[in-house]
Structure formats: structure tokens, C-alpha cells
C-alpha positions, 0 to 999 in steps of 0.5 A: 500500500502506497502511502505519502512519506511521514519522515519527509511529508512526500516532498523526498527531501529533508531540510539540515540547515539554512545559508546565506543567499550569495545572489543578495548577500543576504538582503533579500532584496536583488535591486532598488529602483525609483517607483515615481519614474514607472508612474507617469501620466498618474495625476498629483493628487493621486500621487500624493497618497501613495510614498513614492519618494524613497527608492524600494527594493527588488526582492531576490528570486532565489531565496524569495526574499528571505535572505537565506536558503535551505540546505537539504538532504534526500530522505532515507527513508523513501530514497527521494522518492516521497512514498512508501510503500506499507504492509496493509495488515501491520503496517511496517514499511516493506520493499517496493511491489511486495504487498504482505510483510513477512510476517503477515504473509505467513499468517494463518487466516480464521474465519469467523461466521456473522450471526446473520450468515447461513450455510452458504456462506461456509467455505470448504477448505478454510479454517473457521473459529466456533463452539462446541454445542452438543456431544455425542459418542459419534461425533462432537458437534460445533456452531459455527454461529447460532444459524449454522452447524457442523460435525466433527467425527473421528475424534475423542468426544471425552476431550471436548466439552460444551462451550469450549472454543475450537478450530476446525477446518471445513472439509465438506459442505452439502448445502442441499442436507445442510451438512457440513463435515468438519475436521479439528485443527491445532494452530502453532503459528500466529494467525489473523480473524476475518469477519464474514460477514452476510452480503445482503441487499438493504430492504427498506422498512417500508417494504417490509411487510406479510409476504417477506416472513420467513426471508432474511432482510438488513435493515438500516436506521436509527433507533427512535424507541427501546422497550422492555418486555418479559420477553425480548427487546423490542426496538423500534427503526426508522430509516428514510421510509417508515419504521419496522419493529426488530426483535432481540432476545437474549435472556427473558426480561433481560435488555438485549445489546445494551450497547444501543441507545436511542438515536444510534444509526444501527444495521440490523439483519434478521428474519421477517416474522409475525407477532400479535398481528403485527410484522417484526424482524427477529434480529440476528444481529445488530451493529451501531454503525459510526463515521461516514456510514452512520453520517450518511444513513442519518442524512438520509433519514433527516431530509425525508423527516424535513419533507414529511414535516412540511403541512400539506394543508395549510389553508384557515378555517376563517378569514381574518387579517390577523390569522393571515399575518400569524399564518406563517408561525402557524405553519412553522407550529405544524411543522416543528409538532409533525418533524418531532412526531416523524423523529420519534420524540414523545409530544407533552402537550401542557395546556390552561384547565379551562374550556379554552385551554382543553378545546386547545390541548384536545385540539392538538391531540386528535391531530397527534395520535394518529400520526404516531399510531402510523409511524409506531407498531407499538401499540401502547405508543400513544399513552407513552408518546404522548401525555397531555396536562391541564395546569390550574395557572393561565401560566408555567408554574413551578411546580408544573414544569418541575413535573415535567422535566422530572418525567421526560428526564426519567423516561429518557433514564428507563425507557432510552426515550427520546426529550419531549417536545414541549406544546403550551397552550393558552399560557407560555407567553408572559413575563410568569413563564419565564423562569419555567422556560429558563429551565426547559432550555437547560435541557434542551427541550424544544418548545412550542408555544401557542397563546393568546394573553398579554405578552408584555411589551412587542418589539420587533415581533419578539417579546420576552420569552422568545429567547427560550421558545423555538416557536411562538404563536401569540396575536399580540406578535402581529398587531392583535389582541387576546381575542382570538382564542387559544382553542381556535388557534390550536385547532388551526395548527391541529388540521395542518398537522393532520388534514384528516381531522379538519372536519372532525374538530371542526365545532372545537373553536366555537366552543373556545370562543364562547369559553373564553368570552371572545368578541371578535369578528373571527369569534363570530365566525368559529361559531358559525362553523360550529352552527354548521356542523349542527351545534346552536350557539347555546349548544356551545355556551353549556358543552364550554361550562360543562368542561370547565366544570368537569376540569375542576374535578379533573384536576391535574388528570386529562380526562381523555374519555370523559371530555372525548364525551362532552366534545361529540367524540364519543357519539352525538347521544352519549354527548347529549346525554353527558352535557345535559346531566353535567349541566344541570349540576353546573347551574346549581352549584352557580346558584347556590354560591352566588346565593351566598355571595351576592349579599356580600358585594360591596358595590359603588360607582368611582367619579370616573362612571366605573361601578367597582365590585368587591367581594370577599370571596374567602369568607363568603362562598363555599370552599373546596367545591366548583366554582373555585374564587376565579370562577366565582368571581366571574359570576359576580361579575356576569351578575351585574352585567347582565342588571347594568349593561355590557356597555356599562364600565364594571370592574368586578374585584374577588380576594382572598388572604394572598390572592385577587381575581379580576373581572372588567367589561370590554368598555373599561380595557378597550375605552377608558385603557385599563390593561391588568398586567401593566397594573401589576408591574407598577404595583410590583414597583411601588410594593416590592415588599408585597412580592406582587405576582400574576396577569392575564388579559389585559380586563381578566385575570389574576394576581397573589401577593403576601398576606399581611399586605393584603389591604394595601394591595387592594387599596393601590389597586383600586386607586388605579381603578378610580384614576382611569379616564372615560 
């Protein structure tokens, strides 16, 4: 093997020393001349710029002006010649058109056989390395892998025992029998292992399919899932086409090539078989393949993970100028959930536990599972790649996403799984989610955030957090408000990731709208597709209060089947039936707490024309029972609407010890500027000692602070309140 010399870097010659150049005595320079007189005809302004006054030198062109020249020697090791030639095994230099050292030219070569190698690949007259499996007093059997065996008769079966390694020679193979006649052989000299390995075509896991069971198949891919059972590991592979689930059993329950992780580009080479209805390898074996090999398989993989992410249909349920400036972080939404479903990264989908918040996160789940029913012959795959959580905050609270990393990281440890991605819905967007998102990103999860409360301050379409998200999805990025609602958003995103369902959920914004209390022009409009699937706009008022209702019950559980139900997934009769009973006994827990409170709203009109309304809802309404303080307070609220006018400016005030709940009409947010996040920032900043925390939209939300500053608190709030201009 020809290689460059690594005495002289293949130039044939080595530098001893360095002389002074006798062409320029060392200057460098071979001649001086007087640049101005090869420059006329240059005008003087231009001349001035340039120091043309001194003479400048000439350099040498024998030493190149360095003033000095190398000493050189040829190279004894290549001769002059710059090459050498190498032994391909050893590596030791060897003469010119040898091609083996002698060393290795003497080496006996054993063969070792591939798991995935059969009878045909066993050549007769080599010596191969194998294991004693069964004795018998005719002859001692070796394999020569688990595939393929072999006989040794005319020996001693007393000097063998099983397991132990031995050399034989193949004297004879009849494929047609499969028989091979093998001989023991004793090896004095030194001696080289040769791998042979199985020359199989790749098939595609797309292709593997019924009519291929019984066939030996390679497959090559990375490994997206590993999953123990009682019986063998399960992995499960993806390759540029689909994904096929390979088999491996080594001891029962015991993990089979530990040596895999998920995101490994593996070879896996096994025969096609059927378990519990669906198509598996039965693995022979399997490689992690590194470098180039692994560099390639994994390009090919990511470029069909790009085309498959990409939306197809990408087209809105409405019209709407604000929809059609959010269209694109729509689209990039779809697309980042759809490329973590095809790379095979489990979706956890957190989401506000209210009737917009669910309509969101369920949204977003139809969409979802059936793209990882396709792609994952797990059956179980839905429940551990996809988990959807409800959070009583209208933000990422601590201790929610303290659950969340401590899950995936836990996940990531037992099951070899891949991070998360992370989904927020109707929260992820305000200056309370940060520190949450700050954690996320030490992990690197990817983050998709799609909401529609105050973000706080736009500045060049960016706001706080987008330096912790990977996606955002918030009205306020392109001019709009809070009244679009989350529900209606996700159910946007839902039906470009999967078009399928696009009439299916096609009622799931109305009932956010009206869950939320939109008043807008594209709220008027999600209701009407709900009209058009069959669903009056009271139908969507009661099936949005039963799911608030039930989510208080619910807690911090999905409730998949239960508001599957109360969403017309499970049947249209079973819904009627379901809304109707769950109804019922959301209307009579509303009047008995307003029963209660009512009497204890302490009700008057500020000089600015805002009637303001405290209650105190720790003292009097019912604990620990629907509706909690914030819905309580929202009730009161509706109360006096309804007796005063929607155009009438109403602020509604619920406290507790450490807490406030706020309700407006649209006239006191949108007319007269009250905007309740701007207000806690300057409360935070006037009563630091309070530790003032919350938000919301801009005339609904929420705020905690400490108890024994209670009064001043509300106090300060109200003089905000009373300082607002009609």
C-alpha cells in the first residue's frame, strides 16, 4: 500500500540547515529602483497618497526574499522518492511491489461466521473459529454461529466439552442436507480473524411487510424507541421510509445489546416474522454503525423527516387579517409538532384547565395520535408518546414544569426515550413563564408555544420569552389582541398537522370562543362553523361550562374519555346525554354560591362612571367545591352585567388572604385603557415588599401577593381603578 512519506511529508527531501543567499548577500532584496519614474501620466493628487519618494527594493528570486536558503538532504527513508510503500495488515514499511510483510504473509487466516450468515456462506477448505454445542459418542458437534452447524467425527468426544472454543477446518459442505463435515485443527503459528460477514441487499422498512416472513432482510436506521418486555427487546427503526419493529432476545426480561441507545444509526439483519398481528424482524444481529456510514444513513433519514414535516394543508378555517399575518408561525407550529412526531420524540402537550385551554390541548391531540399510531407498531405508543396536562395557572408554574422535566428526564433514564417536545397552550407567553422556560432550555427541550394573553411589551415581533421558545404563536406578535382564542388557534395548527381531522374538530373553536368570552369578528365566525356542523350557539355556551366544570374535578388528570364525551367524540347521544346531566349540576352549584355571595358585594360607582365590585370571596362562598374564587368571581361579575349593561364600565374585584381575581367589561380595557398586567408591574414597583405576582388579559385575570399586605394591595389597586379616564 502506497502511502505519502511521514519522515519527509512526500516532498523526498529533508531540510539540515539554512545559508546565506550569495545572489543578495543576504538582503533579500536583488535591486532598488525609483517607483515615481514607472508612474507617469498618474495625476498629483493621486500621487500624493501613495510614498513614492524613497527608492524600494527588488526582492531576490532565489531565496524569495528571505535572505537565506535551505540546505537539504534526500530522505532515507523513501530514497527521494516521497512514498512508501506499507504492509496493509501491520503496517511496517516493506520493499517496493511486495504487498504482505513477512510476517503477515505467513499468517494463518480464521474465519469467523456473522450471526446473520447461513450455510452458504461456509467455505470448504478454510479454517473457521466456533463452539462446541452438543456431544455425542459419534461425533462432537460445533456452531459455527447460532444459524449454522457442523460435525466433527473421528475424534475423542471425552476431550471436548460444551462451550469450549475450537478450530476446525471445513472439509465438506452439502448445502442441499445442510451438512457440513468438519475436521479439528491445532494452530502453532500466529494467525489473523476475518469477519464474514452476510452480503445482503438493504430492504427498506417500508417494504417490509406479510409476504417477506420467513426471508432474511438488513435493515438500516436509527433507533427512535427501546422497550422492555418479559420477553425480548423490542426496538423500534426508522430509516428514510417508515419504521419496522426488530426483535432481540437474549435472556427473558433481560435488555438485549445494551450497547444501543436511542438515536444510534444501527444495521440490523434478521428474519421477517409475525407477532400479535403485527410484522417484526427477529434480529440476528445488530451493529451501531459510526463515521461516514452512520453520517450518511442519518442524512438520509433527516431530509425525508424535513419533507414529511412540511403541512400539506395549510389553508384557515376563517378569514381574518390577523390569522393571515400569524399564518406563517402557524405553519412553522405544524411543522416543528409533525418533524418531532416523524423523529420519534414523545409530544407533552401542557395546556390552561379551562374550556379554552382543553378545546386547545384536545385540539392538538386528535391531530397527534394518529400520526404516531402510523409511524409506531407499538401499540401502547400513544399513552407513552404522548401525555397531555391541564395546569390550574393561565401560566408555567413551578411546580408544573418541575413535573415535567422530572418525567421526560426519567423516561429518557428507563425507557432510552427520546426529550419531549414541549406544546403550551393558552399560557407560555408572559413575563410568569419565564423562569419555567429558563429551565426547559437547560435541557434542551424544544418548545412550542401557542397563546393568546398579554405578552408584555412587542418589539420587533419578539417579546420576552422568545429567547427560550423555538416557536411562538401569540396575536399580540402581529398587531392583535387576546381575542382570538387559544382553542381556535390550536385547532388551526391541529388540521395542518393532520388534514384528516379538519372536519372532525371542526365545532372545537366555537366552543373556545364562547369559553373564553371572545368578541371578535373571527369569534363570530368559529361559531358559525360550529352552527354548521349542527351545534346552536347555546349548544356551545353549556358543552364550554360543562368542561370547565368537569376540569375542576379533573384536576391535574386529562380526562381523555370523559371530555372525548362532552366534545361529540364519543357519539352525538352519549354527548347529549353527558352535557345535559353535567349541566344541570353546573347551574346549581352557580346558584347556590352566588346565593351566598351576592349579599356580600360591596358595590359603588368611582367619579370616573366605573361601578367597582368587591367581594370577599374567602369568607363568603363555599370552599373546596366548583366554582373555585376565579370562577366565582366571574359570576359576580356576569351578575351585574347582565342588571347594568355590557356597555356599562364594571370592574368586578374577588380576594382572598394572598390572592385577587379580576373581572372588567370590554368598555373599561378597550375605552377608558385599563390593561391588568401593566397594573401589576407598577404595583410590583411601588410594593416590592408585597412580592406582587400574576396577569392575564389585559380586563381578566389574576394576581397573589403576601398576606399581611393584603389591604394595601387592594387599596393601590383600586386607586388605579378610580384614576382611569372615560
Amino acid at each position: 500500500m502506497i502511502r505519502k512519506c511521514p519522515e519527509c511529508k512526500g516532498k523526498g527531501y529533508i531540510v539540515v540547515n539554512y545559508k546565506i543567499c550569495e545572489a543578495c548577500g543576504g538582503t533579500g532584496y536583488k535591486d532598488f529602483e525609483n517607483v515615481k519614474e514607472h508612474v507617469k501620466g498618474i495625476p498629483k493628487n493621486t500621487l500624493e497618497k501613495f510614498d513614492l519618494d524613497e527608492e524600494h527594493g527588488i526582492p531576490c528570486d532565489v531565496c524569495d526574499g528571505k535572505g537565506e536558503i535551505e540546505v537539504r538532504e534526500t530522505c532515507k527513508k523513501c530514497k527521494g522518492k516521497g512514498e512508501i510503500n506499507v504492509c496493509p495488515k501491520c503496517g511496517k514499511i516493506i520493499k517496493p511491489g511486495l504487498e504482505y510483510c513477512s510476517d503477515c504473509k505467513k499468517k494463518t487466516s480464521v474465519y469467523v461466521l456473522h450471526p446473520a450468515c447461513d450455510i452458504e456462506d461456509v467455505e470448504a477448505k478454510k479454517i473457521y473459529r466456533g463452539e462446541v454445542g452438543r456431544i455425542e459418542r459419534y461425533g462432537v458437534f460445533v456452531k459455527l454461529n447460532d444459524r449454522v452447524w457442523g460435525l466433527m467425527k473421528d475424534v475423542i468426544p471425552q476431550n471436548y466439552e460444551i462451550g469450549q472454543k475450537v478450530f476446525v477446518k471445513v472439509l465438506d459442505v452439502r448445502p442441499h442436507k445442510g451438512e457440513i463435515d468438519l475436521q479439528p485443527v491445532t494452530l502453532t503459528k500466529p494467525y489473523e480473524i476475518v469477519k464474514v460477514k452476510k452480503e445482503i441487499e438493504r430492504t427498506k422498512a417500508k417494504d417490509i411487510n406479510e409476504k417477506l416472513i420467513g426471508k432474511t432482510v438488513r435493515v438500516v436506521g436509527e433507533v427512535i424507541q427501546v422497550q422492555q418486555t418479559s420477553g425480548p427487546t423490542l426496538f423500534t427503526i426508522a430509516d428514510e421510509t417508515d419504521t419496522v419493529w426488530a426483535a432481540a432476545f437474549d435472556e427473558p426480561g433481560i435488555r438485549a445489546y445494551p450497547h444501543i441507545k436511542t438515536g444510534n444509526i444501527v444495521e440490523v439483519i434478521g428474519t421477517v416474522n409475525q407477532h400479535g398481528g403485527k410484522v417484526q424482524i427477529e434480529v440476528a444481529s445488530m451493529e451501531r454503525l459510526i463515521g461516514k456510514d452512520a453520517t450518511r444513513v442519518r442524512e438520509l433519514i433527516n431530509e425525508a423527516i424535513e419533507k414529511w414535516a412540511e403541512p400539506q394543508y395549510i389553508e384557515l378555517y376563517v378569514k381574518s387579517d390577523v390569522l393571515n399575518k400569524l399564518h406563517p408561525k402557524l405553519v412553522d407550529a405544524a411543522r416543528t409538532i409533525r418533524r418531532a412526531i416523524f423523529d420519534g420524540r414523545p409530544i407533552l402537550v401542557r395546556h390552561h384547565a379551562d374550556a379554552d385551554g382543553i378545546c386547545a390541548g384536545v385540539a392538538i391531540e386528535k391531530a397527534v395520535l394518529p400520526l404516531i399510531r402510523k409511524i409506531n407498531p407499538d401499540p401502547e405508543a400513544e399513552w407513552h408518546c404522548f401525555r397531555r396536562s391541564p395546569s390550574k395557572a393561565p401560566f408555567y408554574e413551578l411546580e408544573d414544569v418541575v413535573k415535567d422535566l422530572s418525567m421526560a428526564l426519567e423516561d429518557c433514564e428507563r425507557y432510552d426515550q427520546k426529550l419531549p417536545l414541549l406544546i403550551l397552550l393558552d399560557n407560555g407567553s408572559t413575563e410568569e413563564d419565564l423562569v419555567s422556560l429558563m429551565k426547559t432550555k437547560v435541557y434542551d427541550l424544544e418548545t412550542v408555544v401557542v397563546d393568546h394573553h398579554y405578552p408584555g411589551e412587542v418589539v420587533d415581533g419578539k417579546v420576552i420569552v422568545d429567547d427560550y421558545v423555538d416557536v411562538h404563536v401569540n396575536p399580540y406578535l402581529v398587531g392583535g389582541d387576546s381575542e382570538i382564542p387559544a382553542g381556535a388557534l390550536a385547532s388551526e395548527i391541529s388540521k395542518m398537522i393532520n388534514p384528516k381531522i379538519k372536519d372532525m374538530i371542526l365545532h372545537i373553536p366555537g366552543i373556545a370562543a364562547v369559553g373564553d368570552r371572545s368578541q371578535s369578528l373571527e369569534a363570530e365566525r368559529y361559531i358559525k362553523l360550529a352552527e354548521s356542523k349542527g351545534y346552536s350557539k347555546k349548544d356551545l355556551e353549556k358543552i364550554a361550562a360543562c368542561l370547565d366544570f368537569e376540569a375542576f374535578y379533573l384536576r391535574f388528570r386529562d380526562g381523555r374519555g370523559i371530555i372525548d364525551t362532552l366534545l361529540g367524540f364519543s357519539g352525538l347521544d352519549k354527548q347529549r346525554k353527558l352535557v345535559e346531566i353535567v349541566y344541570n349540576e353546573y347551574k346549581r352549584k352557580v346558584k347556590e354560591q352566588l346565593k351566598a355571595a351576592l349579599p356580600h358585594v360591596k358595590s359603588r360607582k368611582l367619579p370616573n362612571g366605573i361601578i367597582l365590585n368587591v367581594l370577599d370571596v374567602e369568607k363568603y362562598s363555599h370552599k373546596f367545591t366548583f366554582p373555585a374564587p376565579g370562577k366565582t368571581c366571574g359570576f359576580v361579575h356576569d351578575h351585574f352585567v347582565q342588571k347594568k349593561g355590557e356597555n356599562t364600565p364594571i370592574v368586578t374585584l374577588a380576594y382572598g388572604p394572598d390572592f385577587a381575581v379580576v373581572r372588567s367589561t370590554e368598555t373599561v380595557y378597550k375605552e377608558m385603557g385599563f390593561n391588568l398586567n401593566k397594573v401589576i408591574s407598577e404595583l410590583k414597583k411601588e410594593i416590592p415588599e408585597a412580592s406582587i405576582d400574576g396577569g392575564g388579559h389585559e380586563g381578566v385575570g389574576s394576581m397573589k401577593y403576601v398576606e399581611g399586605l393584603s389591604k394595601k394591595v387592594l387599596e393601590s389597586f383600586a386607586k388605579k381603578i378610580a384614576a382611569l379616564k372615560p
